[in-house]
Each structure stands twice: as C-alpha cells, then as structure tokens.
C-alpha positions as CSV (number, residue, x, y, z in Angstrom):
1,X,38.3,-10.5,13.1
2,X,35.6,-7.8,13.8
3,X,34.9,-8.1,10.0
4,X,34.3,-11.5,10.2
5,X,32.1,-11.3,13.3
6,X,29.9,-8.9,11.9
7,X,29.3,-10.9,8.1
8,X,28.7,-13.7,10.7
9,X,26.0,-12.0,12.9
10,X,24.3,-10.4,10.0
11,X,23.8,-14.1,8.5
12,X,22.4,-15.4,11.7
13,X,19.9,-12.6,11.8
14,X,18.7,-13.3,7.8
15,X,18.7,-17.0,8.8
16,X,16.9,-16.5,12.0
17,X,14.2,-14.7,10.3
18,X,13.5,-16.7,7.1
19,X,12.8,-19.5,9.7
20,X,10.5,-17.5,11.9
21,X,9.1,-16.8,8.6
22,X,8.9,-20.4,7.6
23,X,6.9,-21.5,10.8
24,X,4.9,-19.0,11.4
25,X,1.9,-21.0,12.4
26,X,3.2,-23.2,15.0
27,X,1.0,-21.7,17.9
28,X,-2.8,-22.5,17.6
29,X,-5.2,-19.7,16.9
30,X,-6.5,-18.0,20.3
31,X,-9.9,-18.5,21.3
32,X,-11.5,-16.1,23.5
33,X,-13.4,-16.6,27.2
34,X,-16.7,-16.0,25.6
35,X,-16.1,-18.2,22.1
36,X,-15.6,-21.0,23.9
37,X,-18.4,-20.8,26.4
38,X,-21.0,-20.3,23.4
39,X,-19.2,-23.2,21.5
40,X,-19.2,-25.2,24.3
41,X,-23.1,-23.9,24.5
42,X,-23.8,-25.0,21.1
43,X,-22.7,-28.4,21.3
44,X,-24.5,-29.0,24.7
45,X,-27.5,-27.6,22.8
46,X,-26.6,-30.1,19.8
47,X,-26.1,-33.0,22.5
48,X,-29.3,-32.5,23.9
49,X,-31.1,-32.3,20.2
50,X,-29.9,-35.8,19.2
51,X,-31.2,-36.9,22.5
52,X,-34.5,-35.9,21.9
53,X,-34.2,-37.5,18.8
54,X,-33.2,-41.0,19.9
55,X,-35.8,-40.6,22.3
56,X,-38.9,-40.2,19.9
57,X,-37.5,-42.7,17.3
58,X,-37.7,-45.2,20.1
C-alpha cells in the first residue's frame, strides 16, 4: 500500500506543477504607487489637452 501511495503522490506533484505551469499568468502584472500616479498624471494631462482643443475649434 505504501508503494502505491507514494507512485500516487509523486503523480500529484508532476500534475500539480505542469498546471501551475500552464497558467502561469492568471494574476495581473503589479503596478507600483508611483506608476500609477504618473499614469493617472498623464491622462489628466491628456484630458485637459483635448479640452483646450475643443475649446479653440469652437
């Protein structure tokens, strides 16, 4: 039975890691503090270009 157990739990563990290996990029990609507070800079930046835009065209 031990035998068995142990061919058992060491196909488990190859199966366990060809799926971790298969999703690996389920989680999104981090974005730091500071990235997003210049994105978020640059498209306040871009909002406020198109503004001045749709003002002078009018």
């Amino acid at each position: 039975m031990n035998r068995k157990k142990k061919l058992n739990s060491i196909l488990e563990k190859r199966m366990k890691r060809l799926n971790a290996k298969k999703n690996f990029n389920a989680k999104p990609k981090y974005i730091s503090k500071a990235e997003r507070a210049r994105l978020e800079a640059l498209a306040q930046s871009d909002a406020a270009q198109i503004e001045e835009t749709t003002e002078v065209n009018q």
